[in-house]
C-alpha positions as CSV (number, residue, x, y, z in Angstrom):
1,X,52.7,3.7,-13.5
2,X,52.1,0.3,-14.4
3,X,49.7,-0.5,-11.3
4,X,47.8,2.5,-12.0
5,X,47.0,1.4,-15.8
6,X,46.0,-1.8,-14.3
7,X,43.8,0.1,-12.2
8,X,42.1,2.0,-14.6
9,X,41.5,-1.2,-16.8
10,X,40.3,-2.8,-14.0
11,X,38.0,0.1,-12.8
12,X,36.8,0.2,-17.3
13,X,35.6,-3.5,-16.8
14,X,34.1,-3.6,-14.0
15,X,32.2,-0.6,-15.3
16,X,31.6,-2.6,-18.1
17,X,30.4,-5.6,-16.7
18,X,27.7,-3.5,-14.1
19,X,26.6,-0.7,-16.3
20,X,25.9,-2.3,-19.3
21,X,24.0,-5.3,-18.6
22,X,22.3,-2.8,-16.3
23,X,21.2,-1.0,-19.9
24,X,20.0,-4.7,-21.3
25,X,17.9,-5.2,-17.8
26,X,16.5,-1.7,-17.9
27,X,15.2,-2.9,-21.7
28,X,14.1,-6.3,-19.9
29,X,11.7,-4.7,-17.1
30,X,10.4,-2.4,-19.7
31,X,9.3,-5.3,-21.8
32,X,8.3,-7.1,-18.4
33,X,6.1,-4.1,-17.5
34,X,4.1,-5.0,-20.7
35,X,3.1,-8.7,-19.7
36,X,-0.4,-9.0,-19.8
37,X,-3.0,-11.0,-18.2
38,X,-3.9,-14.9,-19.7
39,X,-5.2,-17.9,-18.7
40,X,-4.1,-21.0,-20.5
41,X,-6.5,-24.2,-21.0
42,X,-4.6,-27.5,-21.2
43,X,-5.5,-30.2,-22.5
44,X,-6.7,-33.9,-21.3
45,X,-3.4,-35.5,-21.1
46,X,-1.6,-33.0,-19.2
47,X,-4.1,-31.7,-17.1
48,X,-5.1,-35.7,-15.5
49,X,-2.6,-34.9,-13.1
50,X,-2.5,-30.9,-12.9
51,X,-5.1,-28.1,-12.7
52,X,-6.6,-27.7,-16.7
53,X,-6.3,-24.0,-15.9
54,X,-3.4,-22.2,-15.3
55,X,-3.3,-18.3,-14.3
56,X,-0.9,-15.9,-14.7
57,X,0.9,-13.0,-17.4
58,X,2.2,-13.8,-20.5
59,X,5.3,-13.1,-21.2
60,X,6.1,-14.3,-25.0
61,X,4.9,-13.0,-28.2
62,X,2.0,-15.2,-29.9
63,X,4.0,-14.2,-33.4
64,X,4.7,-16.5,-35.9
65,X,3.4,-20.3,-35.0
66,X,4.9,-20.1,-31.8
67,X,5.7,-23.4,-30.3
68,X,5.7,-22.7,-26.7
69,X,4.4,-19.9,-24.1
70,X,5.7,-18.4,-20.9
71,X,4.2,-17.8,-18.3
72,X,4.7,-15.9,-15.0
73,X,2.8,-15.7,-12.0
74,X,3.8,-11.9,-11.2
75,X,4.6,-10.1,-13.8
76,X,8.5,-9.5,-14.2
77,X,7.9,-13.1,-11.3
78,X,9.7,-16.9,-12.7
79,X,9.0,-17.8,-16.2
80,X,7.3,-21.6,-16.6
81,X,7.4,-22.5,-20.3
82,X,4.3,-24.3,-21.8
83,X,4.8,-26.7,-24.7
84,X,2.1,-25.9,-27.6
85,X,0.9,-29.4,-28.1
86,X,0.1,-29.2,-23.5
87,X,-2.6,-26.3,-24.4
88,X,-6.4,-26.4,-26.2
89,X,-6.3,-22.7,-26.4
90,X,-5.9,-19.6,-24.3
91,X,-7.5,-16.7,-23.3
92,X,-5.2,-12.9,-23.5
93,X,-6.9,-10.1,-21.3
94,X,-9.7,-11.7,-20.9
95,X,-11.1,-11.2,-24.4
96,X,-9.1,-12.8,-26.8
97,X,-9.3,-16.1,-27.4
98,X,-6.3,-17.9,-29.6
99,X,-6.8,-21.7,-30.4
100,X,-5.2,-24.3,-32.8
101,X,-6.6,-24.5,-36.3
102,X,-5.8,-26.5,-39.3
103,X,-4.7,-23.8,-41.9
104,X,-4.8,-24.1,-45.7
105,X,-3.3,-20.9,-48.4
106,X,-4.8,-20.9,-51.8
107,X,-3.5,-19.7,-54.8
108,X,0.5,-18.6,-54.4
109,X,0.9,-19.4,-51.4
110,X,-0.4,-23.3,-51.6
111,X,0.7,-25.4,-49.8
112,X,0.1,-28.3,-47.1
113,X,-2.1,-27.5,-44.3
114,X,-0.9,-26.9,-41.2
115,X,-1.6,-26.6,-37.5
116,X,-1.2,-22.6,-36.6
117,X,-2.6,-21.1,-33.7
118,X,-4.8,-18.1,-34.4
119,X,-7.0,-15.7,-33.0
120,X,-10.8,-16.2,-33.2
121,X,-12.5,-13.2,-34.7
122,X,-16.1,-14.2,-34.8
123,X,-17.5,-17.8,-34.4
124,X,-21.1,-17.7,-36.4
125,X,-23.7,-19.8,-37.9
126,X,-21.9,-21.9,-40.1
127,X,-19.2,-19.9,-40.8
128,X,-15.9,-19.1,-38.4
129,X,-13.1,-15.9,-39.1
130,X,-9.5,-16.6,-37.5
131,X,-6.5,-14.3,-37.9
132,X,-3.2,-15.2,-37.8
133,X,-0.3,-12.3,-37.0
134,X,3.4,-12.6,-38.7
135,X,6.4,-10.5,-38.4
136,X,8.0,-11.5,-42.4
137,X,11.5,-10.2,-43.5
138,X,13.0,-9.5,-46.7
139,X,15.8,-9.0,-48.1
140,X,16.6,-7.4,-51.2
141,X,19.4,-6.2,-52.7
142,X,21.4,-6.1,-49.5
143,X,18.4,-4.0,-47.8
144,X,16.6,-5.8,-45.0
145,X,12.5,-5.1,-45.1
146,X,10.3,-5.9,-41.8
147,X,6.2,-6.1,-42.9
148,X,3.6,-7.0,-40.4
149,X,0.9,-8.7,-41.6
150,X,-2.9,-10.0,-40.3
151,X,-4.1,-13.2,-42.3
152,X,-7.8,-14.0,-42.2
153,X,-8.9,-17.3,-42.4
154,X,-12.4,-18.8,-43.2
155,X,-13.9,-22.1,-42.0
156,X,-17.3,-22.8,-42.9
157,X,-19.2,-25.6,-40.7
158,X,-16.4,-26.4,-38.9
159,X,-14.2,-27.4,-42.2
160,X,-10.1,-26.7,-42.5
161,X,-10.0,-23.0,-42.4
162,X,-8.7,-21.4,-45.8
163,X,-7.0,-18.0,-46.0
164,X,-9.1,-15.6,-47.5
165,X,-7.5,-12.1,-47.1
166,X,-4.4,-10.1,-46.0
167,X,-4.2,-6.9,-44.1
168,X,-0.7,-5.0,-44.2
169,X,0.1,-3.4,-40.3
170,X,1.7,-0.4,-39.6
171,X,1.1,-1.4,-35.9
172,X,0.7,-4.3,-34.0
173,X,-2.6,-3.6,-33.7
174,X,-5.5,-4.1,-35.9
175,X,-7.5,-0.3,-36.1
176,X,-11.0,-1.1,-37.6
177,X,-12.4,-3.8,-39.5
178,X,-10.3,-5.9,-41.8
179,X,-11.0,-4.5,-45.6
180,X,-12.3,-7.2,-48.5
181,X,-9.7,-9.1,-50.6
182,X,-12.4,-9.3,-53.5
183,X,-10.6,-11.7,-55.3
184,X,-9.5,-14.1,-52.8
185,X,-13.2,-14.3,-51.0
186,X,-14.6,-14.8,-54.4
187,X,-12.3,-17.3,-55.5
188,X,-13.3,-19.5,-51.7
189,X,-17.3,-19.0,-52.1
190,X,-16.9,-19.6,-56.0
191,X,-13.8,-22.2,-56.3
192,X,-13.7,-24.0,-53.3
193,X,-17.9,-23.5,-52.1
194,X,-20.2,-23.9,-54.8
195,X,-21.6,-20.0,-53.9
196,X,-21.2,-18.6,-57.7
197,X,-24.0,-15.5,-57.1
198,X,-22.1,-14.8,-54.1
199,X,-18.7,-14.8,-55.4
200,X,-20.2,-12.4,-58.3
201,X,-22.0,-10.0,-55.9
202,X,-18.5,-9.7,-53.9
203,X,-16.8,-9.1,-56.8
204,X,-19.4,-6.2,-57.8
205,X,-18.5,-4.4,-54.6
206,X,-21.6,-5.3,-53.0
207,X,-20.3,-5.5,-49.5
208,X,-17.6,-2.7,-47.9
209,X,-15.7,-4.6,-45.6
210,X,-14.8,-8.4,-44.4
211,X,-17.6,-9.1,-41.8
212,X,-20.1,-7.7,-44.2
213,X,-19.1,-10.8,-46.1
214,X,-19.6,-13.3,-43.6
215,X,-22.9,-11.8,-42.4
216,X,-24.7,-11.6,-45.4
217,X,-23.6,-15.5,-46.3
218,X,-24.6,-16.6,-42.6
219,X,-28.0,-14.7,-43.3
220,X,-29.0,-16.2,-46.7
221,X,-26.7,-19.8,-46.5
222,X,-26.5,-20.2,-42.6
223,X,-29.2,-22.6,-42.4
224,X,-29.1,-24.5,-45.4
225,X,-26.7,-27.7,-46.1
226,X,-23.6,-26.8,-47.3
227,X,-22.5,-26.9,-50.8
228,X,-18.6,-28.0,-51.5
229,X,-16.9,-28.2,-54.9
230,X,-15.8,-31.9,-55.6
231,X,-12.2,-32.5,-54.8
232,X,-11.3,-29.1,-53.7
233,X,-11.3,-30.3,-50.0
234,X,-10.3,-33.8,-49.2
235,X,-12.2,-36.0,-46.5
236,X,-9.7,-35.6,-43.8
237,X,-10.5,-31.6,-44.1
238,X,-14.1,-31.8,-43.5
239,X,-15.0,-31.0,-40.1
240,X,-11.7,-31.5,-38.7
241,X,-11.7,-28.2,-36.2
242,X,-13.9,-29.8,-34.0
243,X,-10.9,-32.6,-33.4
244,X,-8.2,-30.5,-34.0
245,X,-7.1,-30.1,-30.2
246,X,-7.3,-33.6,-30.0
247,X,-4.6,-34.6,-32.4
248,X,-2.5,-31.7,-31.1
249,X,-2.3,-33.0,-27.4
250,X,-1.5,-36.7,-28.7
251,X,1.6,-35.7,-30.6
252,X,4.8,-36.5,-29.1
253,X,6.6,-33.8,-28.4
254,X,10.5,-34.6,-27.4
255,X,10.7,-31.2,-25.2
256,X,9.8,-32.0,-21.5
257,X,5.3,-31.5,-21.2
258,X,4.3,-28.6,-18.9
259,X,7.0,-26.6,-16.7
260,X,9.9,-27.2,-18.7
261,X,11.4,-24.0,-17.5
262,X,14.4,-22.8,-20.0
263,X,17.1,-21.7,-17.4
264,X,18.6,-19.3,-19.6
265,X,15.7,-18.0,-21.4
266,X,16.0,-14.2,-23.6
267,X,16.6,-11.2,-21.8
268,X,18.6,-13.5,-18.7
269,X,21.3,-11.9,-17.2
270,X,23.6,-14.1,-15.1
271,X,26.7,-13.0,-13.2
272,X,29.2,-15.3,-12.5
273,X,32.2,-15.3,-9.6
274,X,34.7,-17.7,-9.2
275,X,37.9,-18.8,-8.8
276,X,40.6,-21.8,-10.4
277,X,43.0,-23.7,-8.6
278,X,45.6,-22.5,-10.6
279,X,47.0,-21.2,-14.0
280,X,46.9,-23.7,-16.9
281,X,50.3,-24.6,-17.8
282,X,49.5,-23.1,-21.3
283,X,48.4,-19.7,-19.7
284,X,51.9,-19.2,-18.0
285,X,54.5,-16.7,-19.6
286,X,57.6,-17.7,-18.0
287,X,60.6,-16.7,-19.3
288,X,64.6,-18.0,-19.6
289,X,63.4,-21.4,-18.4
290,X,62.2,-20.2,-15.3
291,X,62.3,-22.8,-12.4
292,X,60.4,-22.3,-8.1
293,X,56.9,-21.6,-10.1
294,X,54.4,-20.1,-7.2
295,X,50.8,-19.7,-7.2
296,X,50.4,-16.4,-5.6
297,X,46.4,-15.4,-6.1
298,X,44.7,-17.6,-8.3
299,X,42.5,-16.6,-10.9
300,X,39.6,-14.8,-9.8
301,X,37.0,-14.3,-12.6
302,X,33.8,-12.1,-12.7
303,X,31.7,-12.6,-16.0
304,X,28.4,-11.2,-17.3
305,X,26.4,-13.0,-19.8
306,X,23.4,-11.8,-21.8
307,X,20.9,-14.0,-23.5
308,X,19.9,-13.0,-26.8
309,X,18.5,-15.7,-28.5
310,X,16.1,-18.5,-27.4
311,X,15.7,-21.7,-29.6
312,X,13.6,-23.6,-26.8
313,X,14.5,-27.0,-26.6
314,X,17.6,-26.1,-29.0
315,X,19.3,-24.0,-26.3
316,X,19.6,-20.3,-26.0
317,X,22.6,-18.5,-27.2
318,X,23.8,-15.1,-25.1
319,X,27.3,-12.7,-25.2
320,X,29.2,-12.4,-22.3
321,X,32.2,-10.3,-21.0
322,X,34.4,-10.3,-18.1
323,X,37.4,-10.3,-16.2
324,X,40.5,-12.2,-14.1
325,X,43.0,-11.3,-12.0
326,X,45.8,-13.6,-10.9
327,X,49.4,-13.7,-9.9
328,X,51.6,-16.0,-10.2
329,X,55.9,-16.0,-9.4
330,X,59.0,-18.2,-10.3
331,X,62.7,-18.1,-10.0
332,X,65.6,-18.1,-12.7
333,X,69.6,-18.0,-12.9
334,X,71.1,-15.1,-15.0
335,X,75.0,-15.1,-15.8
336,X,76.5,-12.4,-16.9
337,X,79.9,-13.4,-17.1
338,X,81.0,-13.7,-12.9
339,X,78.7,-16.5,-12.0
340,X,75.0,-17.2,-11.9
341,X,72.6,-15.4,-9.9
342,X,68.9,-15.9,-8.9
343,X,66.1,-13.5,-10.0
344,X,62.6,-14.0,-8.7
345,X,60.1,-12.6,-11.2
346,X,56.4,-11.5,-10.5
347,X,54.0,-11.7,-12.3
348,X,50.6,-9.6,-12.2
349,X,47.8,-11.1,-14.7
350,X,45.1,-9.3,-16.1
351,X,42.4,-10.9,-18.5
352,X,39.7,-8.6,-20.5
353,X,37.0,-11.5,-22.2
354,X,34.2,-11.4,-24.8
355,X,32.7,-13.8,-26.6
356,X,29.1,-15.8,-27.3
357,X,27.8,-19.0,-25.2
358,X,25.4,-21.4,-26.0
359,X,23.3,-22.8,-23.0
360,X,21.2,-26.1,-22.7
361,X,18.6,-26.9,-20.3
362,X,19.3,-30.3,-18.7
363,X,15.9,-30.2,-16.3
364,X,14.9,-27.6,-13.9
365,X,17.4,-25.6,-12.9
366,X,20.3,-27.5,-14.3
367,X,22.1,-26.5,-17.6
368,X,25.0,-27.3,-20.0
369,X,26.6,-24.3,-21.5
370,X,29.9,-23.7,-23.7
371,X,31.4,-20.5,-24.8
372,X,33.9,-19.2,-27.0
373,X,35.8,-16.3,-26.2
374,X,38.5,-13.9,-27.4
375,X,41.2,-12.8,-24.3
376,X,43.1,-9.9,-23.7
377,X,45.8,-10.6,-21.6
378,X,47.8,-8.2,-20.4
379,X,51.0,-9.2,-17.6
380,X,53.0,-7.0,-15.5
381,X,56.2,-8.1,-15.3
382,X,58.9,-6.9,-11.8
383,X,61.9,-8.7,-11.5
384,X,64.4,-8.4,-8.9
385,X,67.4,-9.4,-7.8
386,X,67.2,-11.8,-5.2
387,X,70.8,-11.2,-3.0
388,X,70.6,-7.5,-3.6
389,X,67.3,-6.8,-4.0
390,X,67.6,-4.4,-6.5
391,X,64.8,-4.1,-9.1
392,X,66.1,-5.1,-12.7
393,X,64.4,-2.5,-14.9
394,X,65.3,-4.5,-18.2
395,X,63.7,-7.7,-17.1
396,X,60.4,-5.5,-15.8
397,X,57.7,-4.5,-18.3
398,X,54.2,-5.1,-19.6
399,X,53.5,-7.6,-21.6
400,X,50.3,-8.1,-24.1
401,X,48.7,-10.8,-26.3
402,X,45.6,-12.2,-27.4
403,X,44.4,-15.6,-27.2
404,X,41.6,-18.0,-27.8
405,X,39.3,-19.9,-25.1
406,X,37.2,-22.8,-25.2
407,X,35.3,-24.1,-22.1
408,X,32.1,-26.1,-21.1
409,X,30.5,-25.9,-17.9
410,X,27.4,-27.1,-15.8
411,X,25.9,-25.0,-13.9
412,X,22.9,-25.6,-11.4
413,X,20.2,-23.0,-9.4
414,X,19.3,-24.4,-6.0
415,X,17.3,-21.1,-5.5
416,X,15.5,-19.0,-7.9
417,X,18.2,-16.5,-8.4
418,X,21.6,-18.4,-6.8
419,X,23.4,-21.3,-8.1
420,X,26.7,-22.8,-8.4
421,X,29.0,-24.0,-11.6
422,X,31.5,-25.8,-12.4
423,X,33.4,-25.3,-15.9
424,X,36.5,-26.9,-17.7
425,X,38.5,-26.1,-20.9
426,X,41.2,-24.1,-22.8
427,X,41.3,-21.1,-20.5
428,X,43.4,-19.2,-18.0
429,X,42.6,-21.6,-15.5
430,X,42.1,-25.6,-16.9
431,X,39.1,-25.9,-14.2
432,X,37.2,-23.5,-12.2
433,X,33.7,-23.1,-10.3
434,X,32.1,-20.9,-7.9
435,X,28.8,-18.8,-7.4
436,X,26.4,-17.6,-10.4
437,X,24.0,-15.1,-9.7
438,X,20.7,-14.7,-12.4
439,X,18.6,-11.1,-12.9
C-alpha cells in the first residue's frame, strides 16, 4: 500500500514538473510569435571591430528606459542582449525609429535631465516631437493601479527636448494624433521660448491637435533665429541632440559590450537531471543507533526551473520544483530480553521540492546560481529480521518531515540547449552534478 502511494506521488510530480512548465512555455512561444522585425545601429566604438548593423527580431519591450535589447536572429531563435550605451538608435518594422535623447519635465514633474530613449514622431524645420511609452503603477489604499501613458517631448533646433504633453492609453497603441495639453505647450513657447502670441493663440484653442502646433510654429518661426528665455535652458542644453549618441557610447558600462548573452534570461525553462554520490549525513534518518549504513540508489533528482524575473547584469531570479528518489540501508541489534538480534532496515526516500533561485551570468554560457528551497520528505521504512526473515511490522512505517535547503551551483552550456552542472550545499545529497537541458 505503501509502494503504491509512492507511486502516485511520484506519477503527481512528474506530472508536475512536465505539464506545467509546459503551460509557462506555451505563454513563452505565444509572446515569441509576436517578435517583430528591427535593425539596430551601433555605434563607433563597438562597431570598429563588428558590423554597425545588426539584423534580426526583437524580442524585449522598449518600455520604460530600457537599458538593454534582445535580439534573435529567428524569431523564438538564441537571444544576444545589446547593452544601451553599444547602440545610436534602431529601427522597429522598418518604420519606427527610436534614438537617445536628453529629456527634461517641467513643472511637477522637474527634475534633472536625463538620457531616455524615445521614439521620433516627426523631425521638422527647427522643431523635433519624440514620445516616450511607460507602463506606471500605483498603489493606493492596498489597490494596485496599472496606467499606460505616451509623453511627448519638444526639441526645438536641436536643443534638450522638454516634455510638453501626456496622452493616457487604453492600448499599447497610439490610435490618432496626440490631443493638445494647452497649458503645458503654452507654458514651453511662452516660459521657456520667448513665443508669447503663440503661447496665447494655443491657449485660445486656435489649433485642434499636437501637430497642428508644431506646423504652424515651423511655418511662421521655422526660418528665423531662435528666441530662448534667459536662464531657462543652460549652455550644456543647447544643441546637445546632435552629440547626444556620442556621450552615450563613451560611458562605461560595467556589463560586458555587445553579445552579453543572459543565460537564464525571462521566460527560460531549464530541466535538470542528476545524481549525488550519496546522502548527506544530515539527510539520513537512522534509527536505534543504527550501524552497516549502505548506499543502495543514490539520489537521483529531476528539477524544473522557471525564470521570472530579469535584472540584466543583476541576475535573473526563477521558481523551480522537483523531485529525488534514493535508498539507502543499515543494520541494528534489538534485545528483547533473550539476547541481541540483527535487523536490517530499508529505507525508500522520496523528496517533493519548491522554492526560488537566483542565477548569474559568468560569460557566455557559464552561470552561478543558488536556490532556496522547502523539502518534503517522505521515507518508507521495512524492517526485517535478519535470521528469520520475518518482516517486523512495528519497526515498518512511513515517515514524513519538512526541511530546508540551501545550495549553489555552476552550471555551463556547451551547446545551445545542453549543458552540464555541478552544485553543493545543505541538501539531500552534500554535492551533486549531471545534465541540464534549456527550452
Amino acid at each position: 500500500m505503501r509502494d503504491f502511494l509512492l507511486i502516485r506521488l511520484l506519477l503527481i510530480v512528474v506530472f508536475g514538473i512536465v505539464l506545467i512548465p509546459e503551460a509557462i512555455a506555451r505563454k513563452k512561444k505565444k509572446i515569441d510569435a509576436e517578435a517583430v522585425p528591427v535593425t539596430l545601429y551601433l555605434n563607433k566604438i563597438v562597431s570598429q571591430s563588428k558590423s554597425s548593423i545588426v539584423k534580426g527580431y526583437l524580442r524585449s519591450a522598449i518600455v520604460n528606459d530600457p537599458t538593454f535589447f534582445e535580439v534573435s536572429e529567428t524569431p523564438q531563435g538564441e537571444r544576444i542582449r545589446y547593452i544601451s550605451e553599444d547602440i545610436d538608435s534602431l529601427i522597429v518594422m522598418d518604420k519606427l525609429k527610436y534614438v537617445k535623447r536628453k529629456c527634461k519635465n517641467i513643472g511637477f514633474m522637474a527634475g534633472k535631465p536625463k538620457i531616455r530613449w524615445v521614439r521620433i514622431e516627426y523631425e521638422g524645420n527647427g522643431i523635433d516631437v519624440y514620445s516616450a511609452f511607460f507602463v506606471i503603477q500605483n498603489r493606493v489604499n492596498n489597490i494596485t493601479t496599472v496606467s499606460r501613458e505616451m509623453y511627448y517631448y519638444f526639441s526645438i533646433d536641436k536643443d534638450i527636448a522638454i516634455f510638453t504633453s501626456r496622452q493616457y492609453l487604453s492600448a499599447p497603441y497610439v490610435i490618432g494624433t496626440p490631443a493638445v495639453n494647452r497649458t503645458q505647450m503654452a507654458y514651453y513657447f511662452c516660459k521657456i521660448y520667448d513665443y508669447p502670441e503663440f503661447a496665447l493663440r494655443i491657449k485660445a484653442k486656435e489649433f485642434e491637435d499636437m501637430m497642428s502646433v508644431v506646423k504652424s510654429w515651423e511655418t511662421e518661426y521655422g526660418d528665423r533665429p531662435v528666441k530662448r528665455v534667459a536662464g531657462k535652458i543652460e549652455n550644456d542644453q543647447l544643441g546637445v541632440q546632435n552629440s547626444i549618441a556620442v556621450v552615450s557610447g563613451t560611458e562605461s558600462a560595467s556589463w560586458k559590450r555587445v553579445k552579453n548573452e543572459v543565460v537564464f534570461p525571462q521566460y527560460m525553462r531549464t530541466m535538470q537531471i542528476g545524481i549525488a554520490p550519496d546522502i548527506a549525513p544530515w539527510s539520513r534518518k537512522i534509527k536505534h543507533g543504527g550501524n552497516g549504513y549502505k548506499i543502495d540508489i543514490p539520489p537521483i533528482g529531476i528539477y524544473s526551473d522557471i525564470c521570472f524575473l530579469d535584472f540584466s547584469k543583476l541576475g535573473s531570479i526563477g521558481y523551480l520544483f522537483g523531485a529525488t528518489y534514493s535508498k539507502y540501508s543499515y543494520n541494528w541489534e534489538w534485545d528483547n530480553g533473550y539476547g541481541p538480534k540483527t535487523k536490517a532496515t530499508s529505507c525508500n526516500r522520496f523528496d517533493i521540492c519548491a522554492g526560488l533561485s537566483w542565477h548569474l551570468t559568468l560569460c557566455h554560457n557559464f552561470e552561478f546560481y543558488a536556490r532556496l528551497m522547502m523539502d518534503l520528505n517522505m521515507t518508507g521504512n521495512r524492517t526485517i529480521d535478519c535470521e528469520s526473515g520475518e518482516k517486523m511490522i512495528a519497526e515498518s512505517n512511513m515517515d514524513t518531515s519538512v526541511s530546508g535547503i540551501a545550495i549553489a551551483g555552476l552550471r555551463y552550456y556547451f551547446c545551445k540547449k545542453v549543458g552540464v552542472y555541478v552544485e553543493s550545499g545543505y541538501d539531500i545529497g552534500y554535492v551533486s552534478g549531471g545534465f541540464s537541458f534549456r527550452f
